[in-house]
Residue, then its C-alpha position, 0 to 999 in steps of 0.5 A: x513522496x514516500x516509496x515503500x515496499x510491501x509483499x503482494x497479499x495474492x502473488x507474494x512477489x515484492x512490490x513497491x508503491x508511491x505514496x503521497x506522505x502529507x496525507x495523513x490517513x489514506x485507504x485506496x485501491x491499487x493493482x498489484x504490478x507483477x500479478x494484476x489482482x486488486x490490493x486494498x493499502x491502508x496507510x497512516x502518516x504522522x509528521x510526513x512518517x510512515x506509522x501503519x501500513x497494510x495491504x490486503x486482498x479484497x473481501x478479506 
């Protein structure tokens, strides 16, 4: 598992999440901790390594 800490696209509070890293492309929907509101995480692994992280409101 990878813990990573991103800023909430809605309430820009800091968050943190828990992603499995063995999985190499991965796009979900996850809702934000603090304010509640969707956040739609794009994340790319390589060699179990962090590469491409975002996340976004959703529509945008």
């Amino acid at each position: 598992m990878y813990e990573h800490f991103f800023q909430c696209p809605y309430c820009w509070e800091e968050v943190s999440m828990l992603m499995d890293s063995s999985i190499t492309d991965q796009t979900y929907i996850e809702d934000c901790e603090v304010c509640c509101n969707p956040i739609e995480i794009t994340a790319k692994f390589r060699e179990n390594v962090l590469v491409s992280f975002e996340a976004k409101e959703i529509g945008q």
